[in-house]
PDB file with SEQRES, HELIX, SHEET and CRYST1 records, atoms N, CA, C and O in Angstrom:
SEQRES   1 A   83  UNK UNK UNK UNK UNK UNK UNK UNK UNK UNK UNK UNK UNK          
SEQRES   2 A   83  UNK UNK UNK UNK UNK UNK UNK UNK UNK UNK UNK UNK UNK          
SEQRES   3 A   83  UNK UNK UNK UNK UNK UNK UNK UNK UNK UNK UNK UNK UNK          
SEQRES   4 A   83  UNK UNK UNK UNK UNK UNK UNK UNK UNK UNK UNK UNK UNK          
SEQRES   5 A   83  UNK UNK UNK UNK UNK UNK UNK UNK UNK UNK UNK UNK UNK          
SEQRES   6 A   83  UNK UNK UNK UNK UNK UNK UNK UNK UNK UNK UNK UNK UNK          
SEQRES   7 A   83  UNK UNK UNK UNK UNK                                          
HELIX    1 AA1 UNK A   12  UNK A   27  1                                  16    
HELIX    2 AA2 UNK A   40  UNK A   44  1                                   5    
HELIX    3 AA3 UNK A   70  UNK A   77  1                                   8    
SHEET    1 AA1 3 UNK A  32  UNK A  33  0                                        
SHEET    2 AA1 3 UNK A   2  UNK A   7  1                                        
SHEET    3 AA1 3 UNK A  36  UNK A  37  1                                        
SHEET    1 AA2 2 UNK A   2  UNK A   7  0                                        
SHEET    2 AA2 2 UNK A  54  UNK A  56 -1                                        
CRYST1    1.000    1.000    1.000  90.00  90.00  90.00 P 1           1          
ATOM      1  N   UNK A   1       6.107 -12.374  17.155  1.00  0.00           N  
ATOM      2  CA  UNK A   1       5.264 -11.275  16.731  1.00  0.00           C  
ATOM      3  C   UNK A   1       5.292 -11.174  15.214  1.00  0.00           C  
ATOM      4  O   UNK A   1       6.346 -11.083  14.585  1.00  0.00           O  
ATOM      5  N   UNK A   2       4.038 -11.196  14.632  1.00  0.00           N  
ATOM      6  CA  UNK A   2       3.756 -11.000  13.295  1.00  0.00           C  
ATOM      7  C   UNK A   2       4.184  -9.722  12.736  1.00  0.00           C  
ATOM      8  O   UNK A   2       3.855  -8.968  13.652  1.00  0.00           O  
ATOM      9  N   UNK A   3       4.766  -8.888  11.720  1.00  0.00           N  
ATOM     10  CA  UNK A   3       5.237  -8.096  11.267  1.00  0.00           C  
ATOM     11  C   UNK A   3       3.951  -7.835  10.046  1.00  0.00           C  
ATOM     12  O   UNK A   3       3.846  -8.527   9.033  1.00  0.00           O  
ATOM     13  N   UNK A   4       3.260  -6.968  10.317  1.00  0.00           N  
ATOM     14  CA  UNK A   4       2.012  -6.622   9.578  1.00  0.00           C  
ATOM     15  C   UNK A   4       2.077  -5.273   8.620  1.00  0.00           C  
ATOM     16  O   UNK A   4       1.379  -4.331   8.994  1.00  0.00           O  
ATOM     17  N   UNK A   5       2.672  -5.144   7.705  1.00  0.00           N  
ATOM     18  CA  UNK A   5       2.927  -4.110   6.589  1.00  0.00           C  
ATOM     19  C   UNK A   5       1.898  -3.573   5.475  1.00  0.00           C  
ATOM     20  O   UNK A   5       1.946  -4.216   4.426  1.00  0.00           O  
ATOM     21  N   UNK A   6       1.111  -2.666   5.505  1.00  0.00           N  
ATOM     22  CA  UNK A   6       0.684  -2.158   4.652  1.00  0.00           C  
ATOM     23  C   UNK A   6       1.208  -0.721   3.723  1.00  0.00           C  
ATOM     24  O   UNK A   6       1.566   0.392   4.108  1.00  0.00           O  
ATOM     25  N   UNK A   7       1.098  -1.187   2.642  1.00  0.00           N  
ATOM     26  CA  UNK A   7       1.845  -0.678   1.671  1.00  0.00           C  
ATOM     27  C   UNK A   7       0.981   0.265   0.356  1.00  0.00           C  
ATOM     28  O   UNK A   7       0.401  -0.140  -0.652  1.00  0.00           O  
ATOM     29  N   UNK A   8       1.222   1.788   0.937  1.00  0.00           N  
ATOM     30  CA  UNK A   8       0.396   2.546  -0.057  1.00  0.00           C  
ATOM     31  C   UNK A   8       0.627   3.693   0.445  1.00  0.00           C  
ATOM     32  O   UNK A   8       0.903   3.718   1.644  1.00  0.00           O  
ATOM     33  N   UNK A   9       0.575   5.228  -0.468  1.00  0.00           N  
ATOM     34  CA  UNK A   9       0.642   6.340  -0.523  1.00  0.00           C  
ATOM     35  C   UNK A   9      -0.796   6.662   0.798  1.00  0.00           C  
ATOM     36  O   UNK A   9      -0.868   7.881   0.950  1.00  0.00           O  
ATOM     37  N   UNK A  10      -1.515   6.157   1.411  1.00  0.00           N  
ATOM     38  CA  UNK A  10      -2.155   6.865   2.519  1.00  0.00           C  
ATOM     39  C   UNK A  10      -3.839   7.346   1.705  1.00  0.00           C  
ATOM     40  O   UNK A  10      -4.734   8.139   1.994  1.00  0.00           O  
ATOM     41  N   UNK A  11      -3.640   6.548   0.808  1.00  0.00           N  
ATOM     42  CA  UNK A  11      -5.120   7.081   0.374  1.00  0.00           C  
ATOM     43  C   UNK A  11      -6.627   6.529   0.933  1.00  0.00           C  
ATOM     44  O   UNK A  11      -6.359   6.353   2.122  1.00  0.00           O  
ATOM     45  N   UNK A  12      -7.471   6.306   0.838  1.00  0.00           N  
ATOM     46  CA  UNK A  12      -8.264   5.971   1.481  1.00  0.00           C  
ATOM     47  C   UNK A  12      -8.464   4.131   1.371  1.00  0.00           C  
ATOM     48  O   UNK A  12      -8.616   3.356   2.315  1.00  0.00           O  
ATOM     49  N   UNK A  13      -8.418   3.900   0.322  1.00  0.00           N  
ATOM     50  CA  UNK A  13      -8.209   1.944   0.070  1.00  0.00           C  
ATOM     51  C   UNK A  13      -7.155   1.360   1.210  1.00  0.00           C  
ATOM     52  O   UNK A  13      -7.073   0.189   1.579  1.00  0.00           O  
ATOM     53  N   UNK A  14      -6.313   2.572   1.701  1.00  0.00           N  
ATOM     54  CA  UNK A  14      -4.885   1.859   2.296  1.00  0.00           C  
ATOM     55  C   UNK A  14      -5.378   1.902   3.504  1.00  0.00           C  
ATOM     56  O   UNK A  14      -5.591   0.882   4.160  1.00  0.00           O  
ATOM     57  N   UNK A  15      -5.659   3.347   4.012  1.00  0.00           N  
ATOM     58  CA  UNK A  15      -6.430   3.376   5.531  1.00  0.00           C  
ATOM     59  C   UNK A  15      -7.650   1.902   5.557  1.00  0.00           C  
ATOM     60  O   UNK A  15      -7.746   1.231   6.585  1.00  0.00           O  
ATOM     61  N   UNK A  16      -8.223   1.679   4.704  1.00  0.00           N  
ATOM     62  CA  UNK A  16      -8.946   0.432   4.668  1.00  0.00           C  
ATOM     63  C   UNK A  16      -8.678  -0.691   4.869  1.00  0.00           C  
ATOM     64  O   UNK A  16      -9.439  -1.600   5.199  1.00  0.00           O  
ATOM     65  N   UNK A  17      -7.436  -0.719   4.665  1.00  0.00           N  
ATOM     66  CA  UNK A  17      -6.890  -2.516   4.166  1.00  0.00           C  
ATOM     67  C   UNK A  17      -6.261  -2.229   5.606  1.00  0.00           C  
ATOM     68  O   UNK A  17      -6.338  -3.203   6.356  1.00  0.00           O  
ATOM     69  N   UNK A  18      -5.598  -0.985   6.198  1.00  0.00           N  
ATOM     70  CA  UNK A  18      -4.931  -1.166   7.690  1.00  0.00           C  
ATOM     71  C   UNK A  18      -6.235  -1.795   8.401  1.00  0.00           C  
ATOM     72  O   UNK A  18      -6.273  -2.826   9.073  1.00  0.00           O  
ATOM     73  N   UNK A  19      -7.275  -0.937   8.095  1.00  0.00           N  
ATOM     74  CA  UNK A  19      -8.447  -1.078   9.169  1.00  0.00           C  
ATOM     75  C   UNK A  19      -8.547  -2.328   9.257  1.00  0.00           C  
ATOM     76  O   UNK A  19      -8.563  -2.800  10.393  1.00  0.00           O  
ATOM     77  N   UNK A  20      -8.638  -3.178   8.171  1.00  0.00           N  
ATOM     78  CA  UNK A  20      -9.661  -4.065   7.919  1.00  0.00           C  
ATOM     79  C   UNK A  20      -8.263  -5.747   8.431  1.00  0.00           C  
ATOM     80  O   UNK A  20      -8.619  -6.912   8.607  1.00  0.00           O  
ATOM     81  N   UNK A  21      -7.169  -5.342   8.502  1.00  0.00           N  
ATOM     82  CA  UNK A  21      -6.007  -5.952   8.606  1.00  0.00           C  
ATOM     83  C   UNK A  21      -5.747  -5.987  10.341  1.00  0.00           C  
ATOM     84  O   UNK A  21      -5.073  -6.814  10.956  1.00  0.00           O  
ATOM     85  N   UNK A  22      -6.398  -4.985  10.818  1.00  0.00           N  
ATOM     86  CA  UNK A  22      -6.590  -4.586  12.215  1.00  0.00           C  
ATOM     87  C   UNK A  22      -7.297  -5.710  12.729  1.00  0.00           C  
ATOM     88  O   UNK A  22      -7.017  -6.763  13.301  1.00  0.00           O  
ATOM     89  N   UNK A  23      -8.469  -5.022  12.261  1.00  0.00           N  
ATOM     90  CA  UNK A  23      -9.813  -5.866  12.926  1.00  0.00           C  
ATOM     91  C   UNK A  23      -9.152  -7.464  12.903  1.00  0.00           C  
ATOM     92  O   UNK A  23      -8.736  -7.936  13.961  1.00  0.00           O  
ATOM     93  N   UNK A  24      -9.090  -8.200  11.720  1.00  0.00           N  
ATOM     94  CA  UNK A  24      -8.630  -9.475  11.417  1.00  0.00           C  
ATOM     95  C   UNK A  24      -7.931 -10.142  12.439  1.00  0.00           C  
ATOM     96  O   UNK A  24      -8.404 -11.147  12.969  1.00  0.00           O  
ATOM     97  N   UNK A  25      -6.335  -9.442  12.907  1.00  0.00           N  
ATOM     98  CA  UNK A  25      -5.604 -10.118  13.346  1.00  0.00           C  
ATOM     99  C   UNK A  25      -6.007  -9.865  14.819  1.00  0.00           C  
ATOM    100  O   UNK A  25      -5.611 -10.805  15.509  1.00  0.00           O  
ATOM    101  N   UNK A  26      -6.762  -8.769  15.660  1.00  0.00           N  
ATOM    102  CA  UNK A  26      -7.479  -8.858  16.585  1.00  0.00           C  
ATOM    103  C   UNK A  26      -8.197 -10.392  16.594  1.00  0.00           C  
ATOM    104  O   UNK A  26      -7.859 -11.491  17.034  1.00  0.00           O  
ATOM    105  N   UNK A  27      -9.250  -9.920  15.943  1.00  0.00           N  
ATOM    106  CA  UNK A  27     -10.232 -11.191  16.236  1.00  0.00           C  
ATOM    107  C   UNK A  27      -9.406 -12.626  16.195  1.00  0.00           C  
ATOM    108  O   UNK A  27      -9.907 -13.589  16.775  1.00  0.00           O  
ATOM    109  N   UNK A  28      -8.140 -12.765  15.508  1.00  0.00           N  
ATOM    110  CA  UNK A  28      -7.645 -14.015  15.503  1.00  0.00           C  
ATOM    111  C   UNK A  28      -6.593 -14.112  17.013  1.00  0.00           C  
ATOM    112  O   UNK A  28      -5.967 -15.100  17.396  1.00  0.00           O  
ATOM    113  N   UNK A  29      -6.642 -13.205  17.445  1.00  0.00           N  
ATOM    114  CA  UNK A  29      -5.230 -12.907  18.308  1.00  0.00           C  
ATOM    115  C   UNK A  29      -4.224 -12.920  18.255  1.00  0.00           C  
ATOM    116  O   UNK A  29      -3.521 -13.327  19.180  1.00  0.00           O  
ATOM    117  N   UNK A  30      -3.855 -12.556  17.347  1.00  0.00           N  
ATOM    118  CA  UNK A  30      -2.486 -12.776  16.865  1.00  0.00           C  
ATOM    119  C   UNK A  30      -1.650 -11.582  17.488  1.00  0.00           C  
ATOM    120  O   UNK A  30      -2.124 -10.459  17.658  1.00  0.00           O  
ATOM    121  N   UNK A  31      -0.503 -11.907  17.771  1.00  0.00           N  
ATOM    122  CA  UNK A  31       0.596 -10.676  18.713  1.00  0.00           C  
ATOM    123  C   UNK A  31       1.178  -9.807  16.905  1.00  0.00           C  
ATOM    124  O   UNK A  31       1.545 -10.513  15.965  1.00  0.00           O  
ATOM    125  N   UNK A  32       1.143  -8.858  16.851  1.00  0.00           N  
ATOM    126  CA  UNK A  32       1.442  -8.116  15.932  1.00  0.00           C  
ATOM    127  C   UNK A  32       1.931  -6.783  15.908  1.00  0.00           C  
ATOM    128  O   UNK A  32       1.583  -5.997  16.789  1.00  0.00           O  
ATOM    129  N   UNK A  33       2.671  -6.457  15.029  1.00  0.00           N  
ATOM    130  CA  UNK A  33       2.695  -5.052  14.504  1.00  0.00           C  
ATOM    131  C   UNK A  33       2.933  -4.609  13.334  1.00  0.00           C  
ATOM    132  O   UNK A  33       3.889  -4.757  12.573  1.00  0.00           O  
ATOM    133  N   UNK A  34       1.497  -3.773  13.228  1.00  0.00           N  
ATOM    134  CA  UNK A  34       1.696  -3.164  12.551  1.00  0.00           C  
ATOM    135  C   UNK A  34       2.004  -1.799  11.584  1.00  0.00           C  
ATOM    136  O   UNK A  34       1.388  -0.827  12.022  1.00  0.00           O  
ATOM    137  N   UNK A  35       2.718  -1.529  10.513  1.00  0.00           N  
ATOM    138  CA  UNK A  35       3.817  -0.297   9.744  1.00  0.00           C  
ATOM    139  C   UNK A  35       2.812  -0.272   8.737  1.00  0.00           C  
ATOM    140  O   UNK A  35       2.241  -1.218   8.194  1.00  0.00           O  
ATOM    141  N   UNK A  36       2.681   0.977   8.568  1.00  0.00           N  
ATOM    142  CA  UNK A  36       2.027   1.857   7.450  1.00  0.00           C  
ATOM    143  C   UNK A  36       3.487   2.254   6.549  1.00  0.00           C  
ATOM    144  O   UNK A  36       4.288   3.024   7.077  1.00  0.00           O  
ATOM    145  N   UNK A  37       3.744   1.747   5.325  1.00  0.00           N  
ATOM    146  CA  UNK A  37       4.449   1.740   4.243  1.00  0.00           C  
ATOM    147  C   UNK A  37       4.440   2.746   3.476  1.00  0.00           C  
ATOM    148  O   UNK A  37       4.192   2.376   2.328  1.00  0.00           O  
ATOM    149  N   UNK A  38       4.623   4.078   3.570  1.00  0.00           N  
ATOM    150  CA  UNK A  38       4.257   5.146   2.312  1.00  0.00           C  
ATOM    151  C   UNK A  38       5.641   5.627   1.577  1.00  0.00           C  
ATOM    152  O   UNK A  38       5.463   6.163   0.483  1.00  0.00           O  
ATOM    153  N   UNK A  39       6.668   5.537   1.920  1.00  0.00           N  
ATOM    154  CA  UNK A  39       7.749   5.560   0.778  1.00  0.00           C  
ATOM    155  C   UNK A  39       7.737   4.513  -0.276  1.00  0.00           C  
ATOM    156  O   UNK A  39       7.912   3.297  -0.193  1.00  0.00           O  
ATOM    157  N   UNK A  40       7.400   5.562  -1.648  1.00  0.00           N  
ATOM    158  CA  UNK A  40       7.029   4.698  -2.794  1.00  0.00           C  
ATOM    159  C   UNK A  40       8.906   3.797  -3.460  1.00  0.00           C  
ATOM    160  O   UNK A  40       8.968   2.935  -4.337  1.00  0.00           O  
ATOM    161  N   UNK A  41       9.431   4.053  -3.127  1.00  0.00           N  
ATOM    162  CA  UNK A  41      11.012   3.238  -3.405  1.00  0.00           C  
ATOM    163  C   UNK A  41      10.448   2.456  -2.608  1.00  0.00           C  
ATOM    164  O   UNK A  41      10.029   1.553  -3.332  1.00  0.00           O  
ATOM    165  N   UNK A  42      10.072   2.149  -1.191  1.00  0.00           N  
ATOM    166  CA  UNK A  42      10.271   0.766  -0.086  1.00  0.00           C  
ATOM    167  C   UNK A  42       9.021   0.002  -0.742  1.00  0.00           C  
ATOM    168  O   UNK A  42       8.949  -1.227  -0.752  1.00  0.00           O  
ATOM    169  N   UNK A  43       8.027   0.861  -1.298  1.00  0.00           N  
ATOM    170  CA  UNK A  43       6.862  -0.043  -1.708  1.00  0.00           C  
ATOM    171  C   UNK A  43       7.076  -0.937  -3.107  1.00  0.00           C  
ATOM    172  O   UNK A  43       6.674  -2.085  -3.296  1.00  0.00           O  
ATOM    173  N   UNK A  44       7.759  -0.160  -3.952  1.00  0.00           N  
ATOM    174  CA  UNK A  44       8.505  -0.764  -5.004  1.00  0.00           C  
ATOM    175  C   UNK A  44       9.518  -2.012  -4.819  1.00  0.00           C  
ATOM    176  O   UNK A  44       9.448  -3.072  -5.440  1.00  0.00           O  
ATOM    177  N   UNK A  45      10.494  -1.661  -3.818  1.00  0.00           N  
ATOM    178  CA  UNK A  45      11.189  -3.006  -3.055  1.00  0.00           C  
ATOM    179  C   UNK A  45      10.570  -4.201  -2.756  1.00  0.00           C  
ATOM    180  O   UNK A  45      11.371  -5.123  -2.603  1.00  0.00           O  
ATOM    181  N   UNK A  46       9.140  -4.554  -2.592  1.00  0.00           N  
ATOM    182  CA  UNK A  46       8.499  -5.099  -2.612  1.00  0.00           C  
ATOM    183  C   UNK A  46       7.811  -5.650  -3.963  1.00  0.00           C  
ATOM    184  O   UNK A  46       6.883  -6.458  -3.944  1.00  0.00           O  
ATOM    185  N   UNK A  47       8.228  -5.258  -4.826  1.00  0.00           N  
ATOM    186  CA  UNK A  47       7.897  -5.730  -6.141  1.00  0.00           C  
ATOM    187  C   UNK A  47       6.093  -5.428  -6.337  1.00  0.00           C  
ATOM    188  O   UNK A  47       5.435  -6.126  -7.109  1.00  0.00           O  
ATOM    189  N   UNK A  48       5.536  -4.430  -5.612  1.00  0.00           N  
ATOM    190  CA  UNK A  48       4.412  -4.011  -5.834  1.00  0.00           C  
ATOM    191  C   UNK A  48       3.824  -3.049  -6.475  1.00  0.00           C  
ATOM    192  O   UNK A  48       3.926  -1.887  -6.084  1.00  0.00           O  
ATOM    193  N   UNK A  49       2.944  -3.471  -7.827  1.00  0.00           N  
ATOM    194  CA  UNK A  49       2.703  -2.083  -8.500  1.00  0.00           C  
ATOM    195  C   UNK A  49       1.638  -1.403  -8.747  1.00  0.00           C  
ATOM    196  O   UNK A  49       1.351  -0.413  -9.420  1.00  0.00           O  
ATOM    197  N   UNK A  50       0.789  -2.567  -7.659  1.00  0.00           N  
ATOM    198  CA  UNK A  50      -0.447  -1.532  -7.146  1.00  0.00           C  
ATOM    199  C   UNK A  50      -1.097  -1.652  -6.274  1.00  0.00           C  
ATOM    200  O   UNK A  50      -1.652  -2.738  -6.108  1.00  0.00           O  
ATOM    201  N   UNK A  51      -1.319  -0.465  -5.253  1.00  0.00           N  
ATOM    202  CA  UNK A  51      -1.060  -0.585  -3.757  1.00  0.00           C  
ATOM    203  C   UNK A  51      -3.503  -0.009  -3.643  1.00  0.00           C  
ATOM    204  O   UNK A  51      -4.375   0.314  -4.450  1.00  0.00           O  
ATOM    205  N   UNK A  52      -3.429  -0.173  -2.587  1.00  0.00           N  
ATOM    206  CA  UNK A  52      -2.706  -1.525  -1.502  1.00  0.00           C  
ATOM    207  C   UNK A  52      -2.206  -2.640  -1.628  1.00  0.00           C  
ATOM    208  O   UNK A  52      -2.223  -3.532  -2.476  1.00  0.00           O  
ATOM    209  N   UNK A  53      -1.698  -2.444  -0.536  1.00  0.00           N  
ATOM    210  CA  UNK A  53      -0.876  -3.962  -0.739  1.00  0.00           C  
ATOM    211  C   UNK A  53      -0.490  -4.027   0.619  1.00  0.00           C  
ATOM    212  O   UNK A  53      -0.138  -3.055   1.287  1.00  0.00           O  
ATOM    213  N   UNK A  54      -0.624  -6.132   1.326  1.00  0.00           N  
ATOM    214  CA  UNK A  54      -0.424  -6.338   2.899  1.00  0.00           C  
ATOM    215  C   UNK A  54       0.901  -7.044   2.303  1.00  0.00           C  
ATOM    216  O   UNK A  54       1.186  -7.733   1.323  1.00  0.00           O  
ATOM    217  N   UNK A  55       1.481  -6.559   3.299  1.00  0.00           N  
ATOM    218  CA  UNK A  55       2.628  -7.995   3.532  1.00  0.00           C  
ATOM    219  C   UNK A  55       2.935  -8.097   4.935  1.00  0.00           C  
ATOM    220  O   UNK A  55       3.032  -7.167   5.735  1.00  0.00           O  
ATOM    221  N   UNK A  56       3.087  -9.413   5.159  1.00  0.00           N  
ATOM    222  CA  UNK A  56       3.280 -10.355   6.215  1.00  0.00           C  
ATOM    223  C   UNK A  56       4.580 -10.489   6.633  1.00  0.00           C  
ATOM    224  O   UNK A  56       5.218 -10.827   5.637  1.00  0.00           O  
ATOM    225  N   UNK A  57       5.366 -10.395   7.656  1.00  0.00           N  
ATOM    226  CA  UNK A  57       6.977 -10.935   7.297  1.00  0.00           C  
ATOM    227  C   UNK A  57       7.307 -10.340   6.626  1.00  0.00           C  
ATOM    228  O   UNK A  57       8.436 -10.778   6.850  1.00  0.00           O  
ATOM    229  N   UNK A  58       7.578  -9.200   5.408  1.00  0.00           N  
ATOM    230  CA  UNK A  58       7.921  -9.070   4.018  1.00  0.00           C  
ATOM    231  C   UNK A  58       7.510  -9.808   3.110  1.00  0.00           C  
ATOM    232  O   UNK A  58       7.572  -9.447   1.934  1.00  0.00           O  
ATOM    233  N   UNK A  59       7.122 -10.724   3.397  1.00  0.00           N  
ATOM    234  CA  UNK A  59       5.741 -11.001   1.879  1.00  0.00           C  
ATOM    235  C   UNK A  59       4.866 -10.551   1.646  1.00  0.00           C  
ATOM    236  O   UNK A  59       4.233 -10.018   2.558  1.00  0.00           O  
ATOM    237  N   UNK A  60       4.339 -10.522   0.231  1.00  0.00           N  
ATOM    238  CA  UNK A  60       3.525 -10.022   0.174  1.00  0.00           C  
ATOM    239  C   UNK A  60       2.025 -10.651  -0.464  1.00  0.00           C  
ATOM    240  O   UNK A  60       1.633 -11.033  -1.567  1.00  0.00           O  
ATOM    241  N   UNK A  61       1.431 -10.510   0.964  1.00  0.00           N  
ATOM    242  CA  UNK A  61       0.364 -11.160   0.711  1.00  0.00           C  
ATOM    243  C   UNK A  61      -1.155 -11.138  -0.698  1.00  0.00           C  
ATOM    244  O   UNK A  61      -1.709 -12.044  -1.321  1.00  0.00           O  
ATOM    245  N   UNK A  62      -1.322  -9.678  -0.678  1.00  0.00           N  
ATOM    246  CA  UNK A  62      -1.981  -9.116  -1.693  1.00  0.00           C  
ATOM    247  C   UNK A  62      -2.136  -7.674  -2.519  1.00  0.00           C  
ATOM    248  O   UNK A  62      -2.695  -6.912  -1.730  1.00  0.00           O  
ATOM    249  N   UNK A  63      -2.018  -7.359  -3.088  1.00  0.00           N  
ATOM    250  CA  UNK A  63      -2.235  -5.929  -4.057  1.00  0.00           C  
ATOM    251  C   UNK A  63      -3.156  -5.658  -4.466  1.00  0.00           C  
ATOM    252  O   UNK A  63      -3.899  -6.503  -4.966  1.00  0.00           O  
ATOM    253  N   UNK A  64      -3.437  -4.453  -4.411  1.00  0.00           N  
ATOM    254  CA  UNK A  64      -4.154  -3.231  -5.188  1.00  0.00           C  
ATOM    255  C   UNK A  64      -5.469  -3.835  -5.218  1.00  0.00           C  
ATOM    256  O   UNK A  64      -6.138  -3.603  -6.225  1.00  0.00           O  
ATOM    257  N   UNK A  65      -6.085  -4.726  -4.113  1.00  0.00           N  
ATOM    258  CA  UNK A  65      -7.332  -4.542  -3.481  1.00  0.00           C  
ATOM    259  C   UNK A  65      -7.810  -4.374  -2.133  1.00  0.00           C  
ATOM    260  O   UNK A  65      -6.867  -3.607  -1.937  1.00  0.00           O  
ATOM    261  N   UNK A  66      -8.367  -4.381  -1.090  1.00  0.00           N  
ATOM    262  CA  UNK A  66      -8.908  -4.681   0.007  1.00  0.00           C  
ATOM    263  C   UNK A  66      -9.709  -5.876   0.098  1.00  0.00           C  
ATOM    264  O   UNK A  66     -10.855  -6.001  -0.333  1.00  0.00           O  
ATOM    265  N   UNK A  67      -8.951  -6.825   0.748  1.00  0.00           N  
ATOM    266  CA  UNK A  67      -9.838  -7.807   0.886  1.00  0.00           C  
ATOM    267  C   UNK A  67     -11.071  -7.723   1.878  1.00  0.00           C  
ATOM    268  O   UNK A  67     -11.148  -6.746   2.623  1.00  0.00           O  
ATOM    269  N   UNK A  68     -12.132  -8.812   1.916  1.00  0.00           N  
ATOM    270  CA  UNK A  68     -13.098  -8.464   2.834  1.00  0.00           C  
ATOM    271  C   UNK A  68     -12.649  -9.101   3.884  1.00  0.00           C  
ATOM    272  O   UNK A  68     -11.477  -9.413   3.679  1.00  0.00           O  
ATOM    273  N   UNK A  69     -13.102  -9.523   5.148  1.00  0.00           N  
ATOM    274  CA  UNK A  69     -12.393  -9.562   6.939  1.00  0.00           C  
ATOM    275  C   UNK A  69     -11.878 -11.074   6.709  1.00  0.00           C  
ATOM    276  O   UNK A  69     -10.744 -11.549   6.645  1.00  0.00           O  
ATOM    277  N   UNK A  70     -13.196 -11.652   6.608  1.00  0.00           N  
ATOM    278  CA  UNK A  70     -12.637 -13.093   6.298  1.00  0.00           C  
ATOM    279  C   UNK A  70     -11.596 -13.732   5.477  1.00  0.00           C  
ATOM    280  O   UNK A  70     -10.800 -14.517   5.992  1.00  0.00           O  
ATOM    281  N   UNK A  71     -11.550 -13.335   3.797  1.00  0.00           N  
ATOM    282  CA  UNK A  71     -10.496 -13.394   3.659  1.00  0.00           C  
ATOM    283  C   UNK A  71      -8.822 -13.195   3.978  1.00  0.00           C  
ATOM    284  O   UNK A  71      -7.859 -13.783   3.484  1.00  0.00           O  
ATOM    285  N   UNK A  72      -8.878 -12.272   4.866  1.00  0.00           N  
ATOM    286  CA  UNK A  72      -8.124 -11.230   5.553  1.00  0.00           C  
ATOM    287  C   UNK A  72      -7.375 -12.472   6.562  1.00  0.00           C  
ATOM    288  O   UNK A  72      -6.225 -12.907   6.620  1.00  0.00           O  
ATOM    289  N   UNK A  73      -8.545 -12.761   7.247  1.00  0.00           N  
ATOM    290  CA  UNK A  73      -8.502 -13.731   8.403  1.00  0.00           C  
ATOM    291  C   UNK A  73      -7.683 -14.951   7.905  1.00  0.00           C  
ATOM    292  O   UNK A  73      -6.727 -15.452   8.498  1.00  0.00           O  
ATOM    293  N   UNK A  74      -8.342 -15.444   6.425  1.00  0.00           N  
ATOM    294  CA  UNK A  74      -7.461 -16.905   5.635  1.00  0.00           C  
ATOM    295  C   UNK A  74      -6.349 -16.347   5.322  1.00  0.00           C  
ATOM    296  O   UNK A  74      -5.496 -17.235   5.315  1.00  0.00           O  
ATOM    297  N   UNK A  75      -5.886 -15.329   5.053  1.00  0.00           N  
ATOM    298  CA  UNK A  75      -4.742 -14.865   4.447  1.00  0.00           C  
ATOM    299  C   UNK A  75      -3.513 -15.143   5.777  1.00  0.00           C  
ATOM    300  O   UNK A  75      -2.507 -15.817   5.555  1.00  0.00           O  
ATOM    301  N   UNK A  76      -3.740 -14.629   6.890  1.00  0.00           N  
ATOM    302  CA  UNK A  76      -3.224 -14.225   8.141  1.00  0.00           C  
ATOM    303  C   UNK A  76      -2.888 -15.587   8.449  1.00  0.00           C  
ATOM    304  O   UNK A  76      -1.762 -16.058   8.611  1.00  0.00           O  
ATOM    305  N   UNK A  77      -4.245 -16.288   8.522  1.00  0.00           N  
ATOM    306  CA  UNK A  77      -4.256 -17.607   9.210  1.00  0.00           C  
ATOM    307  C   UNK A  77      -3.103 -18.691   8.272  1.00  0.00           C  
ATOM    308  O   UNK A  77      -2.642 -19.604   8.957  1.00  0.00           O  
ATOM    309  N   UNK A  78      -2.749 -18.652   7.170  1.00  0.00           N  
ATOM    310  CA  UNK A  78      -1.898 -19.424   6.731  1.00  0.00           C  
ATOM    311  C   UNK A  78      -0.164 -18.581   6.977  1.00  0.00           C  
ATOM    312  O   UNK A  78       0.866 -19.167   6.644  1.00  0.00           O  
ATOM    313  N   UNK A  79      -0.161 -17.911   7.273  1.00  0.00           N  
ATOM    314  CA  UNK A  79       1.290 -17.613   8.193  1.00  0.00           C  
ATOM    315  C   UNK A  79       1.676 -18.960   9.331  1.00  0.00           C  
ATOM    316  O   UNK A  79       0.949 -19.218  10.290  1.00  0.00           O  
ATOM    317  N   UNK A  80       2.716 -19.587   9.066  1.00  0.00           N  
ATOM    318  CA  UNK A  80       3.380 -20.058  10.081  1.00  0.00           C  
ATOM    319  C   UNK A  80       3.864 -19.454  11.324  1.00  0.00           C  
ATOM    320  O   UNK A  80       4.497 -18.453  10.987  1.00  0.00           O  
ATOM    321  N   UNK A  81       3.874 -19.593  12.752  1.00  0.00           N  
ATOM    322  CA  UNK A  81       3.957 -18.972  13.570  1.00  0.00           C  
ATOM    323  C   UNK A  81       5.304 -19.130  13.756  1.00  0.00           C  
ATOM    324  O   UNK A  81       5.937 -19.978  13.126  1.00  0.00           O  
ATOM    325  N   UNK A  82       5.877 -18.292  14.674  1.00  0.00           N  
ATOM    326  CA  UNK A  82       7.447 -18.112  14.626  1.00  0.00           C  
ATOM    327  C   UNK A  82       8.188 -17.980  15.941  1.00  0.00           C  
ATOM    328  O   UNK A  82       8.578 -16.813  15.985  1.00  0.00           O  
ATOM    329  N   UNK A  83       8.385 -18.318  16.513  1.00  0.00           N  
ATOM    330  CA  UNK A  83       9.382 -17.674  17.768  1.00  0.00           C  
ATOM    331  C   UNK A  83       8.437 -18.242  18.671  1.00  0.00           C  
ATOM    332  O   UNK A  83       8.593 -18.120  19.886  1.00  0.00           O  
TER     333      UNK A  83                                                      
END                                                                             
């Protein structure tokens, strides 16, 4: 199971990037879950300093934009599968 982290104070870009991080790993099927990140120390732990921001596993995939689905999809899709 993919560990799907979005990382942001809850503002509207973040509800976006969940949405849009949703849709993605649906359409790919991927087994997942995903954590809405809003303690700004855990988001900082992440070495992120501007949110949104996805991370994968604890990586972190991208910041302080929303990507569009497809990209979303290439982002996801280069995760190695695990277990």
């Amino acid at each position: 199971m993919k560990k799907l982290q979005i990382l942001g104070t809850g503002c509207s870009k973040c509800k976006a990037l969940a949405d849009q991080t949703e849709k993605a790993a649906k359409a790919m099927g991927l087994d997942y879950a995903l954590e809405k990140v809003t303690d700004i120390e855990k988001i900082m732990a992440f070495g992120v300093m501007a949110t949104p921001a996805l991370a994968v596993d604890g990586m972190v995939k991208v910041a302080g934009r929303v990507p569009g689905l497809d990209e979303l999809k290439t982002l996801l899709g280069q995760i190695p599968h695990s277990g």
